[in-house]
C-alpha positions as CSV (number, residue, x, y, z in Angstrom):
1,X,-28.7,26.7,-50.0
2,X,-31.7,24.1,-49.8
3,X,-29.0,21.4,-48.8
4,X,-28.4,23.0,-45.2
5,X,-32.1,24.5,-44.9
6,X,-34.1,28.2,-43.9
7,X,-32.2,28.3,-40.7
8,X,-28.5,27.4,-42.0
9,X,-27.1,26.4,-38.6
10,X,-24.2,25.7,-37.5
11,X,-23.3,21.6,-36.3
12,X,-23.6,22.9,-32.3
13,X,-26.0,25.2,-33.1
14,X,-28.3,22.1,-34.6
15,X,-27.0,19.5,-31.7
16,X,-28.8,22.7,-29.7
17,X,-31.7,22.8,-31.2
18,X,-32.2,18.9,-31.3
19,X,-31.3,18.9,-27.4
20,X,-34.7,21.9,-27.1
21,X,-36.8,20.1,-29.3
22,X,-36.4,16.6,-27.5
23,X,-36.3,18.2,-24.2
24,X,-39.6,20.0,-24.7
25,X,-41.1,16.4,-25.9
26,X,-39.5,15.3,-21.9
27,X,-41.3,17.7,-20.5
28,X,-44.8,17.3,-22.4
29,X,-44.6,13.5,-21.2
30,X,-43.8,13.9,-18.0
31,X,-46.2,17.0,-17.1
32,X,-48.4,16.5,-19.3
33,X,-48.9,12.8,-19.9
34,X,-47.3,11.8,-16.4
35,X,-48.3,14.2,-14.0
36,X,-51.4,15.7,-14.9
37,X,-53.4,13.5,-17.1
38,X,-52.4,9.9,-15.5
39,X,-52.5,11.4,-11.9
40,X,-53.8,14.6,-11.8
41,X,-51.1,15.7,-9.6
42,X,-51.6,19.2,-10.8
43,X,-53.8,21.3,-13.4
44,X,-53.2,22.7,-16.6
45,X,-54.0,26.1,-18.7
46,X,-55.9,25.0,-21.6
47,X,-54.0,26.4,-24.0
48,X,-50.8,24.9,-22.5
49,X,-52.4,21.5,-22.5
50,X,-53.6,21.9,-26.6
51,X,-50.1,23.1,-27.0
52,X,-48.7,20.2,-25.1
53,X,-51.3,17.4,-27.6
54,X,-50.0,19.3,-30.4
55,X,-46.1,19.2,-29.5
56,X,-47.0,15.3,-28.9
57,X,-48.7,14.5,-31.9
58,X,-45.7,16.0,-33.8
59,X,-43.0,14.2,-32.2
60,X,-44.6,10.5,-30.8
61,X,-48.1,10.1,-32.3
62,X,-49.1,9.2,-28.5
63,X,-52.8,9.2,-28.3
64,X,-53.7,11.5,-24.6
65,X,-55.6,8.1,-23.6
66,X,-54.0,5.4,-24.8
67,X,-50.7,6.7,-22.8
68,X,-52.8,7.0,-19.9
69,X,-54.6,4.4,-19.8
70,X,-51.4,2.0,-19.9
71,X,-49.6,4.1,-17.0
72,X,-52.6,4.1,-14.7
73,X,-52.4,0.6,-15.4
74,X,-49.1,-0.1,-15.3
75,X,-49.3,1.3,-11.3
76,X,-52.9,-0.5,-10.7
77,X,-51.1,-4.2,-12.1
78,X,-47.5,-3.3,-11.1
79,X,-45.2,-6.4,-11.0
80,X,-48.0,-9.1,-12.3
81,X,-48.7,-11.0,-15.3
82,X,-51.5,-7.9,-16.1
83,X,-48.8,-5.5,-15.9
84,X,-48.1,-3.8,-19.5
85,X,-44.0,-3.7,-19.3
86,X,-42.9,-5.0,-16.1
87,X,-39.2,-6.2,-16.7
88,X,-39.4,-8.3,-13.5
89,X,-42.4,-10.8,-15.8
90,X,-41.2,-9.7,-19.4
91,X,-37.6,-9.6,-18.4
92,X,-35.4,-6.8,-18.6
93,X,-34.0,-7.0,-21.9
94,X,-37.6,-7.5,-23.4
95,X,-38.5,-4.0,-22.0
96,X,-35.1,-2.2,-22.8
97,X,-35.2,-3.0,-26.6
98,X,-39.0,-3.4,-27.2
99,X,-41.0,-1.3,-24.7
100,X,-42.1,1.1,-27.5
101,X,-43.9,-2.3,-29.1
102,X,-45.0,-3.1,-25.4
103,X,-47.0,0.4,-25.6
104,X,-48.7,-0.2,-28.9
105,X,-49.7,-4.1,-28.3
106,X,-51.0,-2.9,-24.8
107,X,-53.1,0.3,-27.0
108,X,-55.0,-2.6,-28.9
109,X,-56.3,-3.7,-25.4
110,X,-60.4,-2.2,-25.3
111,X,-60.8,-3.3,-21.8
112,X,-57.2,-1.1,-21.1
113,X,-58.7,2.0,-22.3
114,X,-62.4,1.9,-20.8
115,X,-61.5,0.7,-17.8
116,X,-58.3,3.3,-16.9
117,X,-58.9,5.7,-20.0
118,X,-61.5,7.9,-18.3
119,X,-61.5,11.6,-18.4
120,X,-59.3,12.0,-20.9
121,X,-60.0,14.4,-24.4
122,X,-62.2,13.6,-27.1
123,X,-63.1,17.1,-28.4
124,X,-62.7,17.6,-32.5
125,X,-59.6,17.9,-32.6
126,X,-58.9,14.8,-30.7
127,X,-61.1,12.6,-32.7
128,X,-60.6,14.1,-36.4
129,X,-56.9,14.9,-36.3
130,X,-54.7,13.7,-33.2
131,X,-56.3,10.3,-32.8
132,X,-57.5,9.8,-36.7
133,X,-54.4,10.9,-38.5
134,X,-52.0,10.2,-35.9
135,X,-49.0,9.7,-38.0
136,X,-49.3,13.0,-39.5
137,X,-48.0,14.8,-37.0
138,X,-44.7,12.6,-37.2
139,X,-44.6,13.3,-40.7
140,X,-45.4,17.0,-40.7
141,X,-42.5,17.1,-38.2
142,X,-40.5,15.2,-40.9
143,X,-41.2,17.9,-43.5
144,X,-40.4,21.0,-40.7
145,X,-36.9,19.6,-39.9
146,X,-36.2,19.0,-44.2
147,X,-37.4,22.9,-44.5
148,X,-35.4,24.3,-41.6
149,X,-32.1,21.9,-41.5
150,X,-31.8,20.7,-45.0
151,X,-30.8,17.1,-45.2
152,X,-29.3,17.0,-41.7
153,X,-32.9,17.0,-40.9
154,X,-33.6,13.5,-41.1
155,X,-31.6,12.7,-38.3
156,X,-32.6,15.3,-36.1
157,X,-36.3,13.8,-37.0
158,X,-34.8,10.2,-36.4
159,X,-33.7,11.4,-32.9
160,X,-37.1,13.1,-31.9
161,X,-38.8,9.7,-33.0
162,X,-36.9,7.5,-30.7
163,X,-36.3,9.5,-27.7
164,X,-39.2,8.6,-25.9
165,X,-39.3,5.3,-26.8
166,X,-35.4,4.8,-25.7
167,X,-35.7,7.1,-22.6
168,X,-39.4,6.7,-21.7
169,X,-40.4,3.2,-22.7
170,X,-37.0,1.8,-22.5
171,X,-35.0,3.4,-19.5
172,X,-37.4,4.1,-17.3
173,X,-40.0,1.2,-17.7
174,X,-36.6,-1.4,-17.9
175,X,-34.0,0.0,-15.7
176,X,-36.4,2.2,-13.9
177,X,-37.6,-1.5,-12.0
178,X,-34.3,-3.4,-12.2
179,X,-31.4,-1.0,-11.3
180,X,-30.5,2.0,-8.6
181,X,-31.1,2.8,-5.6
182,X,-34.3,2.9,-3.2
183,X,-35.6,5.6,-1.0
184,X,-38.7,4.1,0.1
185,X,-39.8,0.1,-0.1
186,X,-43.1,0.2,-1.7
187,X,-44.5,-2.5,-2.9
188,X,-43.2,-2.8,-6.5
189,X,-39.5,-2.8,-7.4
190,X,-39.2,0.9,-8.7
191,X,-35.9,2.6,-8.3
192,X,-34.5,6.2,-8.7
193,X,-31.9,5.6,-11.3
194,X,-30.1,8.9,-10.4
195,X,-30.5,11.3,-8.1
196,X,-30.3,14.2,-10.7
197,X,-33.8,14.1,-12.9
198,X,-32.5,16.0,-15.8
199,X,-32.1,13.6,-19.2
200,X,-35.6,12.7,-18.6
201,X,-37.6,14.9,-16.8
202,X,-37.3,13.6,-13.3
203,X,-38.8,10.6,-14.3
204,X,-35.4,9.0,-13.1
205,X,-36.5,9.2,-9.8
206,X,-39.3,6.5,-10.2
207,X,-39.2,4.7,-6.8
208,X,-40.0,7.9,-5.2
209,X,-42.8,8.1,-7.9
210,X,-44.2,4.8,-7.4
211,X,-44.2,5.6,-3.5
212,X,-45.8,8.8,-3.8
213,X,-47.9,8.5,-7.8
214,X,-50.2,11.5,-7.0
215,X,-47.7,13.9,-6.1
216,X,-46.6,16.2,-8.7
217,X,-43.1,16.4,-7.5
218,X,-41.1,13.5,-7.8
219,X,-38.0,14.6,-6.0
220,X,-38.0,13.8,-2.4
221,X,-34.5,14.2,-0.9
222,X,-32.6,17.2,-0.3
223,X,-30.0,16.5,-3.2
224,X,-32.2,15.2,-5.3
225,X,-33.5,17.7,-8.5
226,X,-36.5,16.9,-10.3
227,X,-36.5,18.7,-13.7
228,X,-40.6,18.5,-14.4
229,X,-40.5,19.9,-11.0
230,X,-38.7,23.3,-12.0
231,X,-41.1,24.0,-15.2
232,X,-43.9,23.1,-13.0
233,X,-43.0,26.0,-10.4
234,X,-42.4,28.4,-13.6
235,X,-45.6,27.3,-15.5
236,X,-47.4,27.7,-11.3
237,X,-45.9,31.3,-11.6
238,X,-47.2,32.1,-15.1
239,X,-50.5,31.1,-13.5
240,X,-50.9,28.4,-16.6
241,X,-50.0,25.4,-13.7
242,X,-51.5,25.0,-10.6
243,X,-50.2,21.7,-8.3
244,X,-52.6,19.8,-6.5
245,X,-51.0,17.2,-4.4
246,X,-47.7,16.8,-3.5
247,X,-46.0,13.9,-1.2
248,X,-46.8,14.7,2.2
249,X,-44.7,16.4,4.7
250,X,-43.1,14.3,7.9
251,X,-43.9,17.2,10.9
252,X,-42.0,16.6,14.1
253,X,-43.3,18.5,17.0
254,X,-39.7,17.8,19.3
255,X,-40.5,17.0,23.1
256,X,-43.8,15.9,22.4
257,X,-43.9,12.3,24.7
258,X,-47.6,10.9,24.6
259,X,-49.2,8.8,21.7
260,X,-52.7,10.8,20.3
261,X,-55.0,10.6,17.3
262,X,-52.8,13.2,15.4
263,X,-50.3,11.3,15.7
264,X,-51.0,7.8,15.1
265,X,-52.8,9.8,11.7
266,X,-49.1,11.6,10.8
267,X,-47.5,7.9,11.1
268,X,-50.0,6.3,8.7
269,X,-50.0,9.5,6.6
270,X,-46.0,9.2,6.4
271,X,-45.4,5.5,7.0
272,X,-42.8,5.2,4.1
273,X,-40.7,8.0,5.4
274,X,-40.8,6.4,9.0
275,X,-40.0,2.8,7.6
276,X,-36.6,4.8,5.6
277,X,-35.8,6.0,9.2
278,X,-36.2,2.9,10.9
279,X,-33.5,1.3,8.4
280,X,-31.4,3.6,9.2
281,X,-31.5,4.3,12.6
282,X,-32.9,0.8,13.9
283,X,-31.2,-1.9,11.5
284,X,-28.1,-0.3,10.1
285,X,-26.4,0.1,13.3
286,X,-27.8,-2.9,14.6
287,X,-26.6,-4.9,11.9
288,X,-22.7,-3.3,12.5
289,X,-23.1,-4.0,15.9
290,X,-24.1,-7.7,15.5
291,X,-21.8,-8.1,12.4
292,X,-18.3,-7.5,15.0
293,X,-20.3,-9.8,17.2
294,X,-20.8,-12.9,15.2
295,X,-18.4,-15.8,14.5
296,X,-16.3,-15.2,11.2
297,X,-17.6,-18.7,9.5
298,X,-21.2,-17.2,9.2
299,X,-19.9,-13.3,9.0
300,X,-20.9,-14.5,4.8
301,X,-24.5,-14.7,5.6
302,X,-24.9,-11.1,6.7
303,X,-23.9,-9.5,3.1
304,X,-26.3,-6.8,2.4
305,X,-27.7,-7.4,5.4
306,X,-29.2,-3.8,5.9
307,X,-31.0,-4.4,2.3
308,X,-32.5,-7.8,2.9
309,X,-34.1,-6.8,6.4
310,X,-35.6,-4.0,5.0
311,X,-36.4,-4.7,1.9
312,X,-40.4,-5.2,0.8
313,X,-41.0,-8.6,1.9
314,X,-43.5,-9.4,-1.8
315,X,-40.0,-8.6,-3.4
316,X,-37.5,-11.6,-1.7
317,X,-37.1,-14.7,-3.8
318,X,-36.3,-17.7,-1.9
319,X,-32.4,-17.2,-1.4
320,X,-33.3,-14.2,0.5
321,X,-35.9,-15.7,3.0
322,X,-32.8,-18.7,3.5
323,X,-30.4,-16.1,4.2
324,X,-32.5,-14.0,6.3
325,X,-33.9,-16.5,8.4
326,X,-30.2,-18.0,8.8
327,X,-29.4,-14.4,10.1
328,X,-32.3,-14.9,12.6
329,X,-31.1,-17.3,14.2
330,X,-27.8,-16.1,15.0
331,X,-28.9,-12.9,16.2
332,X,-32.0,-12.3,18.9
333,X,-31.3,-8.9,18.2
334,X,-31.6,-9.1,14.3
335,X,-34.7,-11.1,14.9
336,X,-36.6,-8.7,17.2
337,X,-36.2,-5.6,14.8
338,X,-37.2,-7.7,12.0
339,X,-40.2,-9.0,13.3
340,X,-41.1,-5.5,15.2
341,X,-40.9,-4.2,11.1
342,X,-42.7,-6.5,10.1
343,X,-45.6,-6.1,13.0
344,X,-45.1,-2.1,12.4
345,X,-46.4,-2.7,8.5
346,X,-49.1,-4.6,10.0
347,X,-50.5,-2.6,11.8
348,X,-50.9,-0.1,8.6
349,X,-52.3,-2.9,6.4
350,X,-54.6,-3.9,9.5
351,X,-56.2,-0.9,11.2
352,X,-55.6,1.7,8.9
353,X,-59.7,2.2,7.8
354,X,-60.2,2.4,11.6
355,X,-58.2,5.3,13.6
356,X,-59.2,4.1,16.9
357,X,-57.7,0.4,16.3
358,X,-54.5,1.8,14.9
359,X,-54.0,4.1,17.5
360,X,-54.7,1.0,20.2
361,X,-52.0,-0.9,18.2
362,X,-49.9,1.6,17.7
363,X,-49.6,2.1,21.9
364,X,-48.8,-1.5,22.1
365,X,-46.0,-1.7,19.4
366,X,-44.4,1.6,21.4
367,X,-44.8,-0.4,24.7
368,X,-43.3,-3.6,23.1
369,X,-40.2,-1.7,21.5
370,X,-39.7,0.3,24.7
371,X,-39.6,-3.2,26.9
372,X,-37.2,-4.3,23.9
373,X,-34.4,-3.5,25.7
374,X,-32.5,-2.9,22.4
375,X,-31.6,1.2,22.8
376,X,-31.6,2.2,18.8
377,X,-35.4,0.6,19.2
378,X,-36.1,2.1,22.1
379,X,-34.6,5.5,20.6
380,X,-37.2,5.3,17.5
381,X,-40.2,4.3,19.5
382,X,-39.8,7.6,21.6
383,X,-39.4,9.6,18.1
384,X,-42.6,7.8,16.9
385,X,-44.5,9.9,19.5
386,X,-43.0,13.1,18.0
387,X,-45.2,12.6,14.2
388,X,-48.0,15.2,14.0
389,X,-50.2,16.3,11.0
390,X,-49.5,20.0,11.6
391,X,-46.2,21.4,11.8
392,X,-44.8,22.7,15.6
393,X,-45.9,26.1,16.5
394,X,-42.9,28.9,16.3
């Protein structure tokens, strides 16, 4: 019967199919659109990427370098005025229900595409289908689900439109800066959302993403599953992917007790890892230690503690400099970790186009922290010295 369509499926049998359909659209964004053409984190089989413009053009009309252009601009402006959907200038709610309509204003933008558009396609195809007739594809895609659902079809199209634009331009542009938890503090307010990338590709974990935009991996803790991840190791051993950067590897080389080139290098080569370990093994336990020490009428002051004196000092607002600098001053101990983080960032921002200054400052910060006399300090200084660029010999 035309009413139910070629295929005649049943209702789980077409909640399936919709789940495939959208998912593949998931993975064309974030392998595709995310990981290889924005970033270049890995390279593609031609025929996989036409298949992957195609699939796209059907389900989202997104252009190849409008997308692009916006994301690598998106990272470039992060958290300013320039910034094409940051809810932290354009306000959450702004990004949630309108970050599709963010997309498409931010397209219009010339200087957008010239100036972060580059190397994307303009073959044929590109110019005198994909980019000329983009809302064909949509409609095509329209006229497949009539043909193979029957009338149920329209709202398996209606889902495939809005997907991305809830998922992609919504959740992970809007919550993806405003809610979840942290692994690294970079310089933007990214978080991981959940641990488990799966709804979306592994763009949930977008702090690690922002921390580490080139790798093509976006899972960096053990638990932590990154869906784009999985298809990218099946597509590597089709031979139709091959990666190209990942997010570097933290070697330890245990005993090692002397300060060298390699391993003032491995430090600046995995400083966000080593600022996540010096939260938790130089201010967590300092700040339970000093929290039983401190008088109960300011115990208040030292909520979320841990989070403030970590967190990426361009991201505190004014109530969090008062209530860290009240912290300060009840606490010598709070106030030398905080300022030997602060001085350890430094050093990066400072001397890190010179090895031979950061390796200088790097001997001093060790000999500082050492003379501390605070033993969790002390403890981390001596594990700086264990960082090397090559993995320990067996």
């Amino acid at each position: 019967m035309w009413y139910n369509g070629f295929l005649d499926l049943s209702a789980w049998q077409l909640v399936a199919v919709t789940l495939l359909m959208t998912h593949v659209t998931i993975v064309s964004v974030t392998i595709y659109l995310h990981r290889y053409s924005s970033h270049r984190s890995l390279e593609l089989n031609a025929g996989l990427k036409h298949f992957f413009r195609f699939w796209l053009w059907l389900t989202t009309a997104q252009n190849t370098r409008e997308w692009t252009a916006i994301h690598r601009k998106h990272h470039a402006k992060c958290e300013t005025a320039d910034d094409p959907h940051s809810p932290v200038v354009k306000g959450l709610g702004t990004v949630l229900s309108r970050g599709a309509e963010l997309y498409r204003a931010e397209a219009q933008n010339a200087e957008t595409l010239r100036i972060y558009g580059k190397n994307c396609p303009e073959d044929w195809i590109e110019r005198n289908l994909y980019s000329r007739y983009r809302l064909a594809g949509v409609f095509l895609m329209l006229a497949i689900d009539l043909a193979c659902f029957g009338a149920i079809g329209l709202t398996v199209w209606a889902i495939q439109m809005m997907w991305i634009p809830f998922w992609a331009a919504g959740v992970v542009n809007g919550l993806g800066h405003a809610v979840g938890y942290r692994n690294f503090e970079c310089r933007d307010a990214a978080t991981n959302l959940v641990p488990w990338g799966i709804i979306i590709g592994g763009e949930e974990l977008h702090n690690n993403h922002h921390t580490y935009p080139n790798s093509a991996k976006l899972s960096v803790r053990k638990w932590e599953f990154d869906m784009g991840w999985m298809w990218i190791r099946i597509l590597s051993f089709m031979r139709l992917a091959k990666v190209q950067r990942v997010a570097p590897i933290a070697h330890r080389v245990e005993g090692k007790g002397h300060l060298d080139m390699d391993t003032a290098m491995a430090i600046l080569n995995n400083r966000f890892q080593i600022m996540a370990q010096y939260r938790k093994l130089v201010i967590a336990p300092l700040v339970t230690q000093e929290l039983a020490r401190v008088d109960a009428s300011v115990r208040h002051q030292f909520r979320r503690a841990k989070r403030l004196l970590s967190r990426e000092t361009s991201l505190l607002d004014e109530r969090h400099h008062v209530r860290i600098q009240t912290m300060l001053e009840h606490s010598q101990a709070l106030k030398v970790i905080y300022e030997k983080r602060l001085a350890l960032q430094q050093i990066w921002a400072r001397t890190s186009s010179n090895g031979h200054d950061m390796l200088a400052a790097m001997k001093d910060w060790i000999h500082e922290a050492e003379a501390s006399g605070i033993q969790s300090l002390r403890d981390f200084a001596a594990q700086l010295k264990t960082y090397s660029l090559r993995p320990a010999l067996a």
